[in-house]
C-alpha positions in Angstrom: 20.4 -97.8 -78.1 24.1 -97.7 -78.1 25.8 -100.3 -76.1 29.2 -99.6 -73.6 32.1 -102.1 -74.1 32.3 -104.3 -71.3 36.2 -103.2 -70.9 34.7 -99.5 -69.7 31.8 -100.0 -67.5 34.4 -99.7 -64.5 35.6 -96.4 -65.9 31.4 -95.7 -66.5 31.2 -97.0 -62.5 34.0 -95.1 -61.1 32.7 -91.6 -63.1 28.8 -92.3 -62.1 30.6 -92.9 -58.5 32.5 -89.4 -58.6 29.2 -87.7 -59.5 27.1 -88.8 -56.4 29.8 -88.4 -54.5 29.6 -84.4 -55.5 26.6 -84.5 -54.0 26.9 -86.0 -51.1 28.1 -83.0 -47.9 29.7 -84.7 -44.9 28.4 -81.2 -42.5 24.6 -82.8 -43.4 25.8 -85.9 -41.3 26.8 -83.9 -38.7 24.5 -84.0 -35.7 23.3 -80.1 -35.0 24.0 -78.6 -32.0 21.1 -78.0 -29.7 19.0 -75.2 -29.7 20.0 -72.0 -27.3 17.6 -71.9 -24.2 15.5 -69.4 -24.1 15.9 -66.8 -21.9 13.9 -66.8 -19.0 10.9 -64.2 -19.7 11.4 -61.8 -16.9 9.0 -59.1 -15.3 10.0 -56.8 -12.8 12.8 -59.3 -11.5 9.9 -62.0 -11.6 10.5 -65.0 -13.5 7.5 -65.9 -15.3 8.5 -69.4 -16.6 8.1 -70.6 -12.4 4.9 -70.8 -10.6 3.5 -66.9 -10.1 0.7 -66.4 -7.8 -2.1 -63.7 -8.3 -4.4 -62.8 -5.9 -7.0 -60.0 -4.4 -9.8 -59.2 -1.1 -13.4 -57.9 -1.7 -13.9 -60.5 -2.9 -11.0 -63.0 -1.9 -9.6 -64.4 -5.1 -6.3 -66.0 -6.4 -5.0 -67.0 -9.6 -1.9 -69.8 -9.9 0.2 -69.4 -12.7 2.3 -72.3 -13.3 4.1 -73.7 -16.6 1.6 -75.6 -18.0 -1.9 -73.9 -16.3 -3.7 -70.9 -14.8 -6.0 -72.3 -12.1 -8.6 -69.7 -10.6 -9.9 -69.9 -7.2 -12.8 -67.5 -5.3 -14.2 -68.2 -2.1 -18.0 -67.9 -3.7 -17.2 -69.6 -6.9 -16.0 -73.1 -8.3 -12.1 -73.5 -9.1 -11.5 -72.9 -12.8 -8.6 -74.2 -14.4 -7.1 -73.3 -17.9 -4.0 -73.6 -20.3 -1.2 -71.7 -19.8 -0.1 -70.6 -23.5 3.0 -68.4 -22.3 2.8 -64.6 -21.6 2.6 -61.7 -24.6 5.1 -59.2 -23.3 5.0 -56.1 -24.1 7.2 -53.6 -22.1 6.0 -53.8 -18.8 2.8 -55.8 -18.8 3.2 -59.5 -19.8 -0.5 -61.0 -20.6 -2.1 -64.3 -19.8 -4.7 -65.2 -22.0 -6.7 -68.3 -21.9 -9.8 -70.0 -21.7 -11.2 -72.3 -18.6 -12.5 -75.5 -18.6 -15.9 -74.0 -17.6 -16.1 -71.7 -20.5 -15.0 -69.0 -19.8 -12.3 -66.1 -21.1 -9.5 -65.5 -18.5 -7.2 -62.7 -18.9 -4.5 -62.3 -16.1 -2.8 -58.9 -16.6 0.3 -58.7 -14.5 2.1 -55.1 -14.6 5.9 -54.5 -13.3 4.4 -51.7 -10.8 4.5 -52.8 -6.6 1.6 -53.3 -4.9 -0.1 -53.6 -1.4 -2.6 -56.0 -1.0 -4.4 -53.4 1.4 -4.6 -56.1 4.2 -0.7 -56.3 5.6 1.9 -55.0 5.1 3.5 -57.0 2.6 4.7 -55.3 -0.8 4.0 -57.6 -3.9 6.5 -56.3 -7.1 3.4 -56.8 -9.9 0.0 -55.6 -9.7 -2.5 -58.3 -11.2 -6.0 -57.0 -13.2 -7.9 -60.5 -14.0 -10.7 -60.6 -16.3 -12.9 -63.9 -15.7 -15.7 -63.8 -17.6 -17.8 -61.1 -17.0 -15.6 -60.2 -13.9 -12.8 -57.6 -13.4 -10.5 -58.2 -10.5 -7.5 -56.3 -9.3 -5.2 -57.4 -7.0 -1.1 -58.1 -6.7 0.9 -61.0 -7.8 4.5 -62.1 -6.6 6.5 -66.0 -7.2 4.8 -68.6 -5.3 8.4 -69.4 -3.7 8.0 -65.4 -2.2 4.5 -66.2 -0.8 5.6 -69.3 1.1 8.9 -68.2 2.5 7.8 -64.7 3.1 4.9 -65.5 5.3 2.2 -62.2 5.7 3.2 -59.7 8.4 
């Protein structure tokens, strides 16, 4: 082992020091700029990252789609709630697709096409097709913030 005079360890230093310094890149220290926001997943003008509401007669039934759950409701039945997992969009039909905490597969289908509820005269701007276990429901859907400002006729 060869031994370096002590008179150029600071030129050995200064060199060893010129190296690292080749690899160190001032943009890594830089803090990132944050992520773009998504844009808001639109269907039929409805936005489906708020609270969308779902819901049919014969039998009466509803489903509440808000950010974080889909919570199924029928007048004959138990209430059913499941994760929301975001919608699969694909052209006009954006797809819920979860499962409840009883069990069971819940699909809620919602389909830029309006839509009478057959009981007033309100016009709903999705039609809704739910599939609850063995059950297939069709109905309308609309924002929850259009149900409750826009009473029924």
């Amino acid at each position: 082992m060869r031994l370096i005079p002590l008179a150029a360890a600071p030129l050995v230093i200064a060199f060893a020091g010129l190296s690292l310094s080749a690899c160190y890149d001032r943009e890594d220290s830089k803090p990132k700029p944050a992520p773009q926001p998504q844009a808001a997943v639109t269907l039929s003008g409805v936005d489906l990252g708020q609270p969308v509401r779902a819901l049919g007669t014969e039998p009466f039934w509803g489903v509440e789609i808000t950010p974080d759950a889909l919570i199924y409701t029928r007048v004959d039945q138990p209430t059913q709630r499941a994760p929301n997992h975001g919608a699969t969009v694909q052209g006009t039909v954006a797809t819920f697709a979860s499962s409840t905490n009883l069990n069971k597969a819940l699909n809620v289908v919602l389909i830029a096409t309006e839509c009478s509820d057959g009981m007033s005269d309100r016009t709903y701007p999705l039609t809704a097709k739910v599939e609850i276990g063995d059950d297939e429901l069709t109905g309308c859907a609309a924002p929850a913030s259009m149900l409750t400002t826009q009473p029924a006729p």
